[in-house]
Residue, then its C-alpha position, 0 to 999 in steps of 0.5 A: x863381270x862388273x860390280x853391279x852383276x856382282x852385287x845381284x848375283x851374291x844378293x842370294x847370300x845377302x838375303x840370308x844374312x839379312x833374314x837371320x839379322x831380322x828374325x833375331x830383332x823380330x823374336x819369337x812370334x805369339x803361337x796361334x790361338x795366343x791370348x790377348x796377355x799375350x798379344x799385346x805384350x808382345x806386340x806393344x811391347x816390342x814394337x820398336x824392335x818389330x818395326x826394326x826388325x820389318x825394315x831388315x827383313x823388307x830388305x832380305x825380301x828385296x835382296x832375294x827378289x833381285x838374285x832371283x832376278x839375276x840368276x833368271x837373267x843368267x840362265x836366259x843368257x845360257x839359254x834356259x830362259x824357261x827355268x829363268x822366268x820360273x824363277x822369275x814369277x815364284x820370286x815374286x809370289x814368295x816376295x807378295x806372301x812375305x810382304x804381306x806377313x809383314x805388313x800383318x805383324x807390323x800392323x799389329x806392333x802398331x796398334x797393339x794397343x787400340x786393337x780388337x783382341x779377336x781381330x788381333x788374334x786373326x791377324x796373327x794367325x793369318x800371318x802364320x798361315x802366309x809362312x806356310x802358303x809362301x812355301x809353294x813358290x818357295x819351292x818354285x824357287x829352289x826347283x827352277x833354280x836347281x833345274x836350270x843351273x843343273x841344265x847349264x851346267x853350272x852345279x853337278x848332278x849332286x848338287x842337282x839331287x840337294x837342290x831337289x831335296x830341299x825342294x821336297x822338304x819345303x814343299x812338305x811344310x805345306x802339310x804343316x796343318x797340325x793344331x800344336x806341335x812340331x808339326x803345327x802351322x807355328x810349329x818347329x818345321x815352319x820356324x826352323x826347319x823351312x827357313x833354314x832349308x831355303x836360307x841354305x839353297x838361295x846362299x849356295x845357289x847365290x854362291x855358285x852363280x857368283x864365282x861361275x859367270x864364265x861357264x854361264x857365257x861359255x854354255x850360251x856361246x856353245x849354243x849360240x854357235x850350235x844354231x849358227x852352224x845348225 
């Protein structure tokens, strides 16, 4: 394996640390309903942190775009082409979601101070409603992955049950419709519990996909030899 496949295999793990850098630059984003005060003091502000912190976390978007990429390749390569392009395609939603809820926030850092109050606070309630849609192709992520590496070989049927755990609980951030509370659109399970569930997948996932490339190329092998003998 050369060290550009090794880069886009472990970009799982780079992914997570670039998120966690990026959500402590970011800090703690106005609840839903925020008023004006509190907008405008946050967004003006910290504007220079926000446009920091977007930067790292575009890169934490990239980074989790390109192990998708390679763990879909990976899975072509032993045969599980369909699990790949999964991955594939839910990658790409959770990357369009993503980026779009930065460009909302960053919009606001950006004009915090010529900005409609009532615009303003649309725009970052939109934001966290995305955090909460981009949970379905999150979960797409995590089941594709889990299936294929588990069909593949690459993970025990253990890991396999984790993986479909952690898809049931991001996909149960979907029902985070409360008005206030831990269960809210901006509540605890949305800006801890969500995030640290699919950080933790992609970075074991990433983990596995690094240190085991040769049981991947001995399960195409397998395959390919079956067919030939077929």
């Amino acid at each position: 394996m050369n060290s550009f496949e090794t880069v886009f295999r472990t970009a799982g793990i780079q992914a997570a640390i670039l998120f966690v850098v990026g959500a402590i630059l970011f800090g703690s984003q106005p609840h839903v309903g925020a008023s004006a005060r509190s907008l405008a003091s946050f967004y003006d502000g910290n504007s220079t942190r926000i446009f920091i912190a977007t930067v790292v976390l575009g890169f934490s978007v990239l980074s989790l775009v390109w192990f998708s990429q390679a763990l879909s390749t990976a899975l072509a390569d032993a045969g599980k082409g369909g699990w790949g392009r999964a991955q594939t395609a839910a990658s790409a939603m959770v990357g369009a979601l993503y980026f779009l809820h930065l460009t909302l926030t960053a919009t606001l850092a950006y004009t915090a101070g010529s900005l409609d109050a009532r615009l303003a606070s649309g725009l970052n309630d939109f934001s966290w409603v995305l955090l909460v849609l981009a949970l379905f192709p999150a979960a797409m992520v995590v089941m594709s992955g889990s299936f294929g590496l588990w069909r593949a070989g690459v993970i025990s049927t253990n890991w396999f049950r984790a993986g479909v755990t952690a898809m049931a609980l991001l996909l149960l951030g979907t029902t985070t419709w409360f008005g206030s509370g831990f269960w809210a659109v901006d509540g605890g399970y949305i800006r801890v519990v969500a995030p640290v569930v699919f950080l933790v997948w992609i970075t074991v996932a990433s983990g596995f996909l690094a240190r085991r490339p040769s049981l991947l190329t001995t399960v195409s092998t397998r395959d390919r030899t079956a067919v030939a003998t077929a």
